[in-house]
C-alpha positions in Angstrom: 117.9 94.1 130.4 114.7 93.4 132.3 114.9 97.5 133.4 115.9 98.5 129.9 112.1 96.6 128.5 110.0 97.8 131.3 111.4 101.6 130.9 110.2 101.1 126.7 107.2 99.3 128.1 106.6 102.7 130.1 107.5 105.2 127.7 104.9 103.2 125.1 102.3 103.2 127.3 102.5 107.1 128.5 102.9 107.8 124.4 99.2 105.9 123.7 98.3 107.6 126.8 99.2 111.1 125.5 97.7 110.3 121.9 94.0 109.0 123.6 94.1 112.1 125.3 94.8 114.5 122.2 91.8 113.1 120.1 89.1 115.5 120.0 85.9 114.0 120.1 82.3 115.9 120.4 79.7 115.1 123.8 76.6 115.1 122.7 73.7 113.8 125.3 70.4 113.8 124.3 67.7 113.3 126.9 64.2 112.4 125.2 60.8 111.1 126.4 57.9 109.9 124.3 60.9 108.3 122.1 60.5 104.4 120.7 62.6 102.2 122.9 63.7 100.5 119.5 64.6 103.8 118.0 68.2 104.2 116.8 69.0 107.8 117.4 71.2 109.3 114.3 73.7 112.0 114.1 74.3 113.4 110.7 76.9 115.7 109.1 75.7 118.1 107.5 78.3 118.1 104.0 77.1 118.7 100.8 73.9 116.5 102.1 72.6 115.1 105.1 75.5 112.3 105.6 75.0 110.0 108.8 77.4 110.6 110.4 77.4 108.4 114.1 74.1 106.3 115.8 73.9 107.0 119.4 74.7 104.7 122.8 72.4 104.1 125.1 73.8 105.1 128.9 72.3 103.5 132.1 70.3 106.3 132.5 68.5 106.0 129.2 70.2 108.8 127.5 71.4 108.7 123.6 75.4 109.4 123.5 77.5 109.9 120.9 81.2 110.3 121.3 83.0 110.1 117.6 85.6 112.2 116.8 85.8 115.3 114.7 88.5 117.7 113.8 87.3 121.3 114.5 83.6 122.9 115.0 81.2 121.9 112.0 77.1 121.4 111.3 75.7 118.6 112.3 71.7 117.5 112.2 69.7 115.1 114.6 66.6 113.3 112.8 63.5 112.1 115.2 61.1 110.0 114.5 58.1 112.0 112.4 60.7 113.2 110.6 61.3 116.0 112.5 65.0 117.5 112.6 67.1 119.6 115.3 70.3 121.3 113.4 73.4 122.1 115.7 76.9 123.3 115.3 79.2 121.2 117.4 82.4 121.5 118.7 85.6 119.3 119.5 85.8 118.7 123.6 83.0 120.9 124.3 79.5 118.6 126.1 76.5 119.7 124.7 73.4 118.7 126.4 69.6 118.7 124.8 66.4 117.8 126.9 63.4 117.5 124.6 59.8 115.9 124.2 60.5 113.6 120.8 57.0 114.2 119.8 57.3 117.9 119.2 61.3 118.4 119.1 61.4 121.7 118.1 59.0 123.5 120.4 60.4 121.8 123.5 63.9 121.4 122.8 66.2 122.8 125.6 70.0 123.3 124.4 72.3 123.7 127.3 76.2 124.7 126.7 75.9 125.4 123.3 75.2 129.1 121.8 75.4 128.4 118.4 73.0 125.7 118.3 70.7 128.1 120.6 70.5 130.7 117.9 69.8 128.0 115.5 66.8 126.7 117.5 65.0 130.4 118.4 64.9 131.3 114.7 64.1 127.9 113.6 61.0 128.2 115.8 60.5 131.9 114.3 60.5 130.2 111.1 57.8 127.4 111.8 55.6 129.8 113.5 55.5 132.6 110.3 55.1 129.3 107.9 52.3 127.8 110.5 50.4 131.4 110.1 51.0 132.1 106.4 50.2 128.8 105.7 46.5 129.3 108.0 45.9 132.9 106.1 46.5 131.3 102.6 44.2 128.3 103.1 41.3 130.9 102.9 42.5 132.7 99.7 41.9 129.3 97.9 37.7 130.5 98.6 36.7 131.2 95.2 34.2 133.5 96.4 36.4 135.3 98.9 35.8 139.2 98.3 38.6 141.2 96.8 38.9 143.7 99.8 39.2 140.8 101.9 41.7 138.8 99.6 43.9 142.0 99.5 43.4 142.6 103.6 44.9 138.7 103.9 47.8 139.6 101.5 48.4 142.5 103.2 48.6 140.3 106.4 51.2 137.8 104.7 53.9 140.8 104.4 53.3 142.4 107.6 53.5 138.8 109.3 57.2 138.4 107.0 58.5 141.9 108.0 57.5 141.4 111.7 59.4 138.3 111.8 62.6 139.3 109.5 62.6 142.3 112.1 62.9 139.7 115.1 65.1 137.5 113.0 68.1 140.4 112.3 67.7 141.0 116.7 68.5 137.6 116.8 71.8 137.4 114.2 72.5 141.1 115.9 72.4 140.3 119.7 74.0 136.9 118.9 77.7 136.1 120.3 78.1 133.8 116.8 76.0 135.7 114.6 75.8 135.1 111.5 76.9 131.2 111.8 73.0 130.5 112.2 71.9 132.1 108.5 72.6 129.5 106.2 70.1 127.2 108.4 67.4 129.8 108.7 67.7 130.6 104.6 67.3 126.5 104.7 64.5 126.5 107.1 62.7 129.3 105.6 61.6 127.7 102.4 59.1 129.4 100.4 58.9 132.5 102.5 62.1 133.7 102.6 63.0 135.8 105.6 65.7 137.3 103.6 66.3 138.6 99.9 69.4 138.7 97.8 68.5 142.2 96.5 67.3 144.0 99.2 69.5 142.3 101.8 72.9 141.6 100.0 75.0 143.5 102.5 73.7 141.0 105.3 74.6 137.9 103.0 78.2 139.3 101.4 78.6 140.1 105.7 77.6 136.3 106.7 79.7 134.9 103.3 82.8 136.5 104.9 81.5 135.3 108.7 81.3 132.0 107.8 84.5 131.7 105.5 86.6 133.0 108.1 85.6 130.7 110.6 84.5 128.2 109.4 85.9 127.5 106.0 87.0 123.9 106.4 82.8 123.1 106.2 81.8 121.6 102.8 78.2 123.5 103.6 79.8 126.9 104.1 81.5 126.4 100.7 78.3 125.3 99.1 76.7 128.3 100.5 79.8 130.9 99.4 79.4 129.6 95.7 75.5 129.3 95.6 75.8 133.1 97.3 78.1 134.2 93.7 75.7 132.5 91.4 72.1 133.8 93.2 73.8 137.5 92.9 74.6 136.7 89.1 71.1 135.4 88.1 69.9 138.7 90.8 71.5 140.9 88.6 70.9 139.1 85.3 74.2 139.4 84.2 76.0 136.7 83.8 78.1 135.3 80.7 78.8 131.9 82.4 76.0 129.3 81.3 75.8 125.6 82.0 75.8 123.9 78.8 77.5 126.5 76.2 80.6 127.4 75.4 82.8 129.4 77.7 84.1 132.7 76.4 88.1 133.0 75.1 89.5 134.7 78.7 92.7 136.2 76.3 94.5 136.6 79.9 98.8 136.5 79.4 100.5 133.7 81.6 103.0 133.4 83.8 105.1 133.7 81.2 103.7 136.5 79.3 102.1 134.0 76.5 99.2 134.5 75.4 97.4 131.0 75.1 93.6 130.2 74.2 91.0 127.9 75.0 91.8 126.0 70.9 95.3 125.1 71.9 94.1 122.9 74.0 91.1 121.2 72.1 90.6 117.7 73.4 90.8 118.4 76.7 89.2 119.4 79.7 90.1 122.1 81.9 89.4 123.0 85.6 89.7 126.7 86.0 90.6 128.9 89.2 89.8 131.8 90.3 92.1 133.1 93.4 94.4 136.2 94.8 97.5 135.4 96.8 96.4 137.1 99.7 92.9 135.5 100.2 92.2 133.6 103.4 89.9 131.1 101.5 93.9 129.7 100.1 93.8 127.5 103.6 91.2 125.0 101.8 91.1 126.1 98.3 95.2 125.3 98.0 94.4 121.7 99.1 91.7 120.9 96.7 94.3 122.5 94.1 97.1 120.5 95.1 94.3 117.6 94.6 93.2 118.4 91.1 97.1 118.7 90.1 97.9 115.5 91.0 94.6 113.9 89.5 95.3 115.9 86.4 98.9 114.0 85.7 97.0 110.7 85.3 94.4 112.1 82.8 94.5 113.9 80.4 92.8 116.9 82.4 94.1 120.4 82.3 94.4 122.9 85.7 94.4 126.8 84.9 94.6 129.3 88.0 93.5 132.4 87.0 94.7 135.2 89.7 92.9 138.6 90.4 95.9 139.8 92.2 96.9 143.6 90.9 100.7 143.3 92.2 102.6 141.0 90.4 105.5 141.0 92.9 103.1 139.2 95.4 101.3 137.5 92.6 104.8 135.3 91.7 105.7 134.7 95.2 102.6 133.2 95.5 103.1 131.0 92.6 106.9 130.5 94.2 105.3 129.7 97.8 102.6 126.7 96.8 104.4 125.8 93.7 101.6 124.9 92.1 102.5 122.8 88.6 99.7 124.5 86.0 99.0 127.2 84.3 99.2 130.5 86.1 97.1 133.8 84.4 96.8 137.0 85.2 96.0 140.4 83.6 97.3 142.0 87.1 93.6 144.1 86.7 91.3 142.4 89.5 87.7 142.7 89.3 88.5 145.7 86.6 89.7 143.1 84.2 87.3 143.1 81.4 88.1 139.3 80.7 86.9 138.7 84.8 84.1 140.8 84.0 83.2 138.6 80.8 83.6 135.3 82.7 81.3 136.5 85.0 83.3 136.3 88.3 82.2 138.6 91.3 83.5 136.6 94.0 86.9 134.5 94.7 87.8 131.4 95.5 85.8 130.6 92.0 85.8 127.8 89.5 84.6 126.9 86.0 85.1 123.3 84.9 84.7 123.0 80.4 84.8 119.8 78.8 86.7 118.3 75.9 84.6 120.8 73.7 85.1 123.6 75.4 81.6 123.5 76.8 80.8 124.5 80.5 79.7 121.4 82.9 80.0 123.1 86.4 80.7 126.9 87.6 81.3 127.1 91.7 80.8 123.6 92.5 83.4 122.3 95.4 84.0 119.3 97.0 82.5 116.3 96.1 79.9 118.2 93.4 83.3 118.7 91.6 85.0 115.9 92.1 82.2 114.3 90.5 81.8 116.4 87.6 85.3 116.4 86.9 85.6 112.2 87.2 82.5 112.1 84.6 84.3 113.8 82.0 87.6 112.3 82.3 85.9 109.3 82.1 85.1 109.7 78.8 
């Protein structure tokens, strides 16, 4: 008996052995001087919002640690006293070590193990130094008495200064092993002089959507940026039918069931609208928050439509068979040349429109917890 309870004793032990060892954790050590003793040194996730995420230990060599774990690669941001910031993509298992003067973070900042984060840091100082000189070269145009030749010879400064440093920029996302991973913090960074523009650089930004969905599509930010992306090419073009606050346009798109329903049969209720195709890769998250929205929607009275822009209908009902999702299914079987897409104004997939009891729209390409929000306020009500 006494064998028989050590052996289980044994076998327990090895199994929480085993499970301590599969929990991925990031190693991050940061290594400051000039930093207040009495500092707490934050970590913060970087979701929708700056969300702190873990304070750092101190080790016996004065170094801030933090250890918490975290499922797969994601952004994360550091905030220093002065309220400076140091943005870094970390990953599960992998030690990431930083060595940097606290009171000037960014200029002395040395990332070792960590690409990504590298990246992040060279055009981040790119950034500061074009905004430091533009900044210096405007000062003088406030002169009132400042001579036009010379007002137009420090404006023609301004955009050689902007093409100058776009040009190093795009060596920098070219020659980079994680390219365009490191674009959604320099469009962030860049602030009022914009390195990039959605007209004249759209192929760079549909190229970094795709980057970033593919690998990292689990991050709330890369979703946020994929639907800001749709809506800042809509209001680029001026073309768009979908408005905040009026009423969304009858989609007259058959079902599942070849029925033809409309937007007055169901009156009185709100409805959170999908926009997919079976074979997207977005469908590893998007199916989830689906599945999420389903379930919320048989407590309230809350309606789910998914709307597919697949053109075969043989993979388009498979789908449908595969995630058996209960809601409405739609789908003219057209794609982007449906004229009822083209009137709802969707250019991009995974999409969403969320209307309220009155049929007017509240949210269009909101994810996460910007929807979840919206869609608790108006079943609320």
């Amino acid at each position: 008996m006494k064998i028989q309870c050590y052996l289980i004793i044994f076998f327990l032990l090895i199994v929480l052995s085993c499970n301590k060892e599969s929990i991925k954790r990031i190693s991050l050590t940061v290594s400051l001087v000039n930093y207040p003793e009495n500092k707490h040194l934050i970590l913060y996730h970087l979701n929708n919002g700056v969300i702190p995420f873990d304070t750092a230990t101190i080790t016996t060599q004065g170094d801030y640690f933090f250890s918490r774990p975290i499922k797969q690669p994601d952004f994360y941001q550091i905030k220093f006293n002065n309220n400076q910031t140091l943005s870094l993509i970390l990953h599960p298992k992998e030690e990431t070590i930083i060595k940097a003067d606290a009171d000037n973070v960014i200029s002395s900042a040395v990332i070792h193990n960590n690409p990504e984060s590298n990246k992040i840091l060279k055009a981040e100082r790119i950034s500061r130094g074009l905004k430091s000189e533009i900044n210096g070269l405007t000062a003088q145009l406030t002169d009132k008495s400042l001579k036009k030749s010379l007002r137009d010879s420090i404006l023609l400064t301004i955009d050689t200064l902007k093409i100058i440093r776009k040009q190093i920029i795009n060596k920098l996302i070219d020659t980079s092993e994680y390219n365009l991973s490191i674009l959604p913090i320099i469009l962030q960074k860049s602030g009022n002089h914009s390195f990039f523009n959605i007209k004249t650089d759209s192929a760079l930004f549909v190229k970094t959507d795709t980057f970033l969905i593919k690998n990292y599509w689990y991050s709330d930010l890369v979703k946020t940026f994929h639907y800001q992306l749709d809506s800042a090419f809509a209001f680029a073009n001026n073309n768009t039918n979908i408005k905040l606050g009026e009423k969304l346009a009858e989609p007259n798109i058959p079902t599942y069931w070849n029925e033809t329903l409309t937007l007055s049969k169901f009156s009185g209720k709100p409805i959170l609208i999908f926009f997919w195709k079976s074979d997207m890769p977005e469908n590893k998250w998007m199916i989830p928050e689906v599945e999420k929205y389903i379930r919320k929607a048989k407590e309230h009275d809350l309606e789910i439509w998914m709307i597919s822009l697949d053109v075969n209908k043989k993979n388009w009902e498979n789908s449908i068979d595969y995630y058996k999702l209960a809601c409405w299914h739609f789908s003219d079987l057209l794609g982007f040349n449906s004229n009822s897409i083209k009137k709802l104004g969707i250019r991009n997939i995974p999409a969403n429109i969320l209307i309220d009891k009155k049929g007017i729209i509240i949210s269009k390409n909101t994810w996460g917890n910007l929807l979840n929000e919206s869609v608790n306020s108006i079943i609320s009500h």
